[in-house]
C-alpha positions as CSV (number, residue, x, y, z in Angstrom):
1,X,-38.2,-11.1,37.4
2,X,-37.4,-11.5,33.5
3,X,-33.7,-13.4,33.4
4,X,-30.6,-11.4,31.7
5,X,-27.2,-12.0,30.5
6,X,-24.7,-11.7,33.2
7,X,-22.4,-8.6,32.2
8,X,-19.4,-10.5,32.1
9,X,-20.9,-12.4,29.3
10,X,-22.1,-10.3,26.7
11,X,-21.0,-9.6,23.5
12,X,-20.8,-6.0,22.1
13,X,-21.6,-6.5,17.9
14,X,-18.3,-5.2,15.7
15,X,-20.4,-1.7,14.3
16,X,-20.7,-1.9,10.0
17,X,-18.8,1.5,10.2
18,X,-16.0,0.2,12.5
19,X,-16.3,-3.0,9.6
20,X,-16.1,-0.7,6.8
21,X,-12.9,1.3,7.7
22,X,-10.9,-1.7,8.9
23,X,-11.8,-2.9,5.0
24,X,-10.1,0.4,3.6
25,X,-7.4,0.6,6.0
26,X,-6.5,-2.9,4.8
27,X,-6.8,-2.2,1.1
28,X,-3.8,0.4,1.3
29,X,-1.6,-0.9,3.0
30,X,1.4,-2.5,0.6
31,X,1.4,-6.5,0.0
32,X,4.1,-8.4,1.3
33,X,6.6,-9.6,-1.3
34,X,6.4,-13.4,0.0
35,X,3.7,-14.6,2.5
36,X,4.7,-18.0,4.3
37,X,1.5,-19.9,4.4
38,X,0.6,-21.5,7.7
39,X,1.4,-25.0,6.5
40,X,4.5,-24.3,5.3
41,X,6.0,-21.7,7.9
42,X,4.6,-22.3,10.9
43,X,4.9,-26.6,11.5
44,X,8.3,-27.2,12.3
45,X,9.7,-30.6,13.2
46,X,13.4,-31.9,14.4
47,X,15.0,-33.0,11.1
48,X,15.6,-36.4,12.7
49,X,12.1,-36.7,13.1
50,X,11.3,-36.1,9.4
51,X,14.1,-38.8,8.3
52,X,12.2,-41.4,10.6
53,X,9.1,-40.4,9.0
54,X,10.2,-41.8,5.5
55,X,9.5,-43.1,3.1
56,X,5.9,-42.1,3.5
57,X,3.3,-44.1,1.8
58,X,0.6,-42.2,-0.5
59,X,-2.5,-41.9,1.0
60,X,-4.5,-43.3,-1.4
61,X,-2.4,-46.1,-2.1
62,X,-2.3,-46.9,2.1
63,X,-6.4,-46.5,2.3
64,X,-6.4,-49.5,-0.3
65,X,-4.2,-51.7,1.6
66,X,-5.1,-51.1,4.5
67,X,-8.8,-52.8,3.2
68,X,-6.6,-55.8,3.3
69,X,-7.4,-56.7,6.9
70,X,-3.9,-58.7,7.5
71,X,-2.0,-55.8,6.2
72,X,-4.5,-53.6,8.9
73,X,-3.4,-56.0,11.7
74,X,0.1,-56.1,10.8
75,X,0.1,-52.1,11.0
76,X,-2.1,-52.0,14.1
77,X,0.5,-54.3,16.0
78,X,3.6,-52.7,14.3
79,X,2.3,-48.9,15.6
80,X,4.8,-46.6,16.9
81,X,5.2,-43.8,19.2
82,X,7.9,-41.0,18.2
83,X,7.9,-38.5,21.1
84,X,11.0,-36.1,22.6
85,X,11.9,-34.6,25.8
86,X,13.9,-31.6,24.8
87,X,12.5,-30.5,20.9
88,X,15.6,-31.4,19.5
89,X,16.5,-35.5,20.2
90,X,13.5,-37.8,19.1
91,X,12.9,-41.4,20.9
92,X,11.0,-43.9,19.0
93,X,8.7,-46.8,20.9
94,X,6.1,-49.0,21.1
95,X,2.6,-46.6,21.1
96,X,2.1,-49.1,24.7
97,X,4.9,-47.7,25.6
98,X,2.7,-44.0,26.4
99,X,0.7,-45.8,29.4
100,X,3.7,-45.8,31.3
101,X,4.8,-42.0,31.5
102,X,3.2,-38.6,31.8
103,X,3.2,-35.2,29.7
104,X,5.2,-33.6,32.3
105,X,8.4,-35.7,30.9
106,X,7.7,-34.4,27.0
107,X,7.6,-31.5,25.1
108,X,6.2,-31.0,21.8
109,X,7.3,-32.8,18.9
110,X,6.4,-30.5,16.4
111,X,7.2,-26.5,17.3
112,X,3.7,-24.6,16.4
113,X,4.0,-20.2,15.6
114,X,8.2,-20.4,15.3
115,X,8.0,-18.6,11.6
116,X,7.7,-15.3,11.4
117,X,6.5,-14.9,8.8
118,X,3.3,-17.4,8.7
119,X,-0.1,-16.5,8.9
120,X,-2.3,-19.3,10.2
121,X,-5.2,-19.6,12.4
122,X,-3.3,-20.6,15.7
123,X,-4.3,-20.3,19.3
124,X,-1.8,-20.1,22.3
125,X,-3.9,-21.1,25.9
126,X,-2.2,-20.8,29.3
127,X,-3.5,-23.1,31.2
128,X,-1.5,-24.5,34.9
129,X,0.6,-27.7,35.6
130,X,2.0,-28.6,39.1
131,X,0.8,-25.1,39.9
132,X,3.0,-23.5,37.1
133,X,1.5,-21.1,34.6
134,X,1.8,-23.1,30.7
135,X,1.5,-21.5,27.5
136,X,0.2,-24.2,25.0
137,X,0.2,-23.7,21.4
138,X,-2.7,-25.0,19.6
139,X,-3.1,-25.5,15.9
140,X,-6.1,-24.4,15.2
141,X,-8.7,-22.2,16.6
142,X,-10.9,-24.8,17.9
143,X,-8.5,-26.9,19.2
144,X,-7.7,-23.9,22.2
145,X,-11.6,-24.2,22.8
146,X,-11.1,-27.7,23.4
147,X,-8.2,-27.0,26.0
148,X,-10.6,-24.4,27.6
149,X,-12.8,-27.7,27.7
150,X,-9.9,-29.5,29.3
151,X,-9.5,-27.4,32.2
152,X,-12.7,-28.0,32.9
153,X,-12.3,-31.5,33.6
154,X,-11.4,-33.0,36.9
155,X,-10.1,-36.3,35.1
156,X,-7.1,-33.9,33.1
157,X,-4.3,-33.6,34.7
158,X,-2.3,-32.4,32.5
159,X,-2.0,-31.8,28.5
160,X,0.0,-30.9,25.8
161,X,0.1,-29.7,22.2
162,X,1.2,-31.8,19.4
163,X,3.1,-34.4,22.1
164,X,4.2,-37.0,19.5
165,X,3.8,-38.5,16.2
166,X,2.0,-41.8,15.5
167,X,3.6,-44.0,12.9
168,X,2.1,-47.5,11.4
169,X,4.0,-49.7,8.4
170,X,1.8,-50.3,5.3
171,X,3.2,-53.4,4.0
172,X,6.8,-53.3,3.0
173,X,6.4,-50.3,1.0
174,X,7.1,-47.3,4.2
175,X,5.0,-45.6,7.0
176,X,1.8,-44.0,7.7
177,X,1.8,-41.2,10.4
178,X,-0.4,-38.4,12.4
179,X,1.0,-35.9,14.9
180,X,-1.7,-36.2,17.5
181,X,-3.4,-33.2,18.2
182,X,-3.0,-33.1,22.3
183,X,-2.0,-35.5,24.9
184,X,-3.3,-35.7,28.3
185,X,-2.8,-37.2,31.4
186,X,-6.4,-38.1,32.8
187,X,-7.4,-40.7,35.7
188,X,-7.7,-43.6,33.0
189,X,-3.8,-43.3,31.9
190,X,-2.0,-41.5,28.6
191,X,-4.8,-40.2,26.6
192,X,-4.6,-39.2,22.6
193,X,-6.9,-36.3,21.6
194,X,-8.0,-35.5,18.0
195,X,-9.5,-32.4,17.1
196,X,-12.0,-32.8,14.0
197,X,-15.0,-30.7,13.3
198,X,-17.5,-34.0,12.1
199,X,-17.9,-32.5,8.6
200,X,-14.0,-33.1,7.9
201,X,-13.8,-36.3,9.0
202,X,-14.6,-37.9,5.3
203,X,-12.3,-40.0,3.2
204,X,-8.5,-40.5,4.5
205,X,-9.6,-38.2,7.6
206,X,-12.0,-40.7,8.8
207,X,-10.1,-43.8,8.2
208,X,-7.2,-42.6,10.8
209,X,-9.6,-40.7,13.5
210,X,-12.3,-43.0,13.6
211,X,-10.5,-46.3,12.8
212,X,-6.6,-46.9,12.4
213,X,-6.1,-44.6,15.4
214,X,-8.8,-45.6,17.8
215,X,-8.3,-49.4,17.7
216,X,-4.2,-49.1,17.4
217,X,-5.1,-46.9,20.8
218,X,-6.9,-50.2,22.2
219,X,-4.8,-52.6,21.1
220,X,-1.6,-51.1,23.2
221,X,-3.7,-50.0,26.0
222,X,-3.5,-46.4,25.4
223,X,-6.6,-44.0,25.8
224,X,-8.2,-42.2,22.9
225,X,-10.9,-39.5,22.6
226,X,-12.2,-37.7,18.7
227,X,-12.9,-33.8,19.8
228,X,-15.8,-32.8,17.0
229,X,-16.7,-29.2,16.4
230,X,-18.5,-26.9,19.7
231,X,-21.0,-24.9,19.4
232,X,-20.3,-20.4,18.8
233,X,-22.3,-20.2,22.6
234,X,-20.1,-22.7,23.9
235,X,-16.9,-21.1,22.4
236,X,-18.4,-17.4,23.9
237,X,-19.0,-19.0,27.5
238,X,-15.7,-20.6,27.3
239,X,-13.7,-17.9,26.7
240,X,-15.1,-15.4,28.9
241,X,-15.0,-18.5,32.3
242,X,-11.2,-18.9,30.8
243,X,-10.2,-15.2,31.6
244,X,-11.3,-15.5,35.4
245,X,-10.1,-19.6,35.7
246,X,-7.1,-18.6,37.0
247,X,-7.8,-15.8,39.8
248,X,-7.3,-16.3,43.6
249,X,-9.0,-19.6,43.9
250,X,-12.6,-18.9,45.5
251,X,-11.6,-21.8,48.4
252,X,-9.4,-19.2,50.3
253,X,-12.1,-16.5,50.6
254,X,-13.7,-15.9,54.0
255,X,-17.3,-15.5,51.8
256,X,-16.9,-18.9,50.1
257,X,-20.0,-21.4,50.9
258,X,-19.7,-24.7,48.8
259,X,-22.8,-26.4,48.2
260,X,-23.6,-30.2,48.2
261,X,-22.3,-32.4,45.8
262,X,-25.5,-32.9,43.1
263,X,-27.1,-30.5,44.2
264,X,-28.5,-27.8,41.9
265,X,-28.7,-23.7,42.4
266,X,-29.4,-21.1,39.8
267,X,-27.1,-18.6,39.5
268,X,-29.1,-15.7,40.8
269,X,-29.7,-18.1,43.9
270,X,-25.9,-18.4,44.0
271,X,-25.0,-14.6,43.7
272,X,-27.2,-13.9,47.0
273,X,-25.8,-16.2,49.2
274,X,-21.9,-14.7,48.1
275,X,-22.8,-11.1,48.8
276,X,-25.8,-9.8,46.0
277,X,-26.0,-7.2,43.9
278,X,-22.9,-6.9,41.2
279,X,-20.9,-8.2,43.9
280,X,-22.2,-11.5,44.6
281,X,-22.5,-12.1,40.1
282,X,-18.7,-11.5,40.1
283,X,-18.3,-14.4,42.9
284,X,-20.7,-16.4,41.4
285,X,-19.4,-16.3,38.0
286,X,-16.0,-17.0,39.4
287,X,-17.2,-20.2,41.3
288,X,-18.5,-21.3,37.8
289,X,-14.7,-20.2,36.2
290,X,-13.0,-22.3,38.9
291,X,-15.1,-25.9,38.4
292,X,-17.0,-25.8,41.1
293,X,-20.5,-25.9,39.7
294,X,-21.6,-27.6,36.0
295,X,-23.6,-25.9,33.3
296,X,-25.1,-26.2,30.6
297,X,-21.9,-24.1,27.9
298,X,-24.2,-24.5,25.0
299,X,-26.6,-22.0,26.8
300,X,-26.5,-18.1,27.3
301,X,-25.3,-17.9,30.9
302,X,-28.1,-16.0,32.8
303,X,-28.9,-15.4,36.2
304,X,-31.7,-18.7,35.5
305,X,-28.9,-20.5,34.7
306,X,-29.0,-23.8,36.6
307,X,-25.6,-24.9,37.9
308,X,-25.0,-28.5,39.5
309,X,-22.4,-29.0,42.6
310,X,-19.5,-30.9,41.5
């Protein structure tokens, strides 16, 4: 028996025609006097924030001293953690300072989508905390694939978009900072996440993802994970588990039958033992939404698929 796509997952192609008269309807309609670009409209940060923030030190100027490895030390000891509980009144600490409190006592430092008149690439993600239904904001498309990843993960707890700022002093000249992408609560402690397709992490980039931040994040104690780019099956898989990761969990159902712990079962296995037919896919594809079996995302999901027990 040849192995297919489950329905759930497949993706009906956009048609050239539908393609063609989206173009035209587009090409009338009237331009907008002023566009706010994403980078301008859509980042908003408390002004106290921005005054603590300066004076900023030039980039280039900061990757040449920071060659200089007692000026590097001096920043790496000297880091800072600028975080808020409310969006409007920002506290300043050491970065240490994030191993001893959770996400569920922050919000977001920097409001994402509050200008209505950018146009950006951003991603909103509901996700749950304490049993609560979150919306997170996400800057960028692939950083709401990465939350999908996140949920996914029995080590997260708990996450949250652009949860505080990272400062360092570059001499005696002013500061160096990065709003950290997400920040998660996960068995290990406070965890900073940066999301950075690989090909983008080059000159400044790479110096504060793959150096500054990560050791500054192991002097203080503080976790630290670089989130590169997924793959466009992963990102498929991930968003079509997402929409059923939320239903009535599959533990309450009279048909549920867990399996053992590291064990492995394909998912046409799976799908007989919860019912067959189109009725035992839909409760096997929700016992993969809900976490309870691992697979391969960068894979077609097929009725071959292998899936092991968590």
């Amino acid at each position: 028996m040849s192995s297919s796509p489950l329905p759930l997952l497949s993706v009906k192609p956009r048609s050239r025609s539908a393609g063609l008269a989206a173009n035209q309807s587009a090409q009338i309609r009237p331009t907008p006097v002023s566009v706010v670009t994403a980078r301008r409209g859509v980042r908003r940060s408390p002004a106290q924030l921005q005054s603590l923030l300066q004076p900023t030190v030039d980039r280039g100027l900061a990757m040449e001293l920071l060659d200089d490895p007692e000026v590097l030390a001096r920043a790496i000891a000297g880091c800072r953690v600028i975080t808020s509980v409310d969006g409007k009144k920002v506290q300043v600490n050491s970065l240490r300072w994030l191993s001893t409190i959770s996400v569920r006592q922050l919000v977001g430092v920097r409001r994402l989508g509050s200008h209505h008149g950018a146009r950006s690439t951003l991603a909103t993600h509901s996700t749950r905390l304490d049993g609560r239904t979150h919306l997170v904001f996400a800057e960028s498309l692939l950083e709401g694939a990465w939350m999908s990843v996140l949920d996914r993960r029995d080590d997260v707890h708990g996450y949250l978009g652009q949860g505080c700022a990272v400062t360092w002093p570059i001499s005696d000249l002013g500061y160096l900072h990065h709003f950290i992408d997400i920040l998660a609560d996960t068995d290990d402690g406070m965890t900073l996440l940066s999301v950075k397709p690989g090909h983008l992490l080059t000159g400044f980039n790479g110096l504060v993802l793959e150096e500054l931040l990560p050791d500054s994040c192991r002097a203080h104690g503080v976790g630290y994970e670089l989130l590169g780019s997924l793959s466009d099956q992963c990102r498929v898989n991930l968003r079509a588990l997402a929409a059923w990761r939320w239903k009535q969990p599959v533990e309450r159902e009279e048909w549920w039958r867990p399996g053992t712990p590291g064990a492995t079962i394909s998912v046409a296995r799976l799908a007989r033992q919860l019912g067959g037919a189109e009725l035992g896919r839909g409760r096997a594809l929700l016992a993969l939404a809900q976490n309870h079996l691992d697979i391969d995302l960068d894979q077609p999901i097929r009725t071959s698929t292998i899936g092991v027990w968590r």
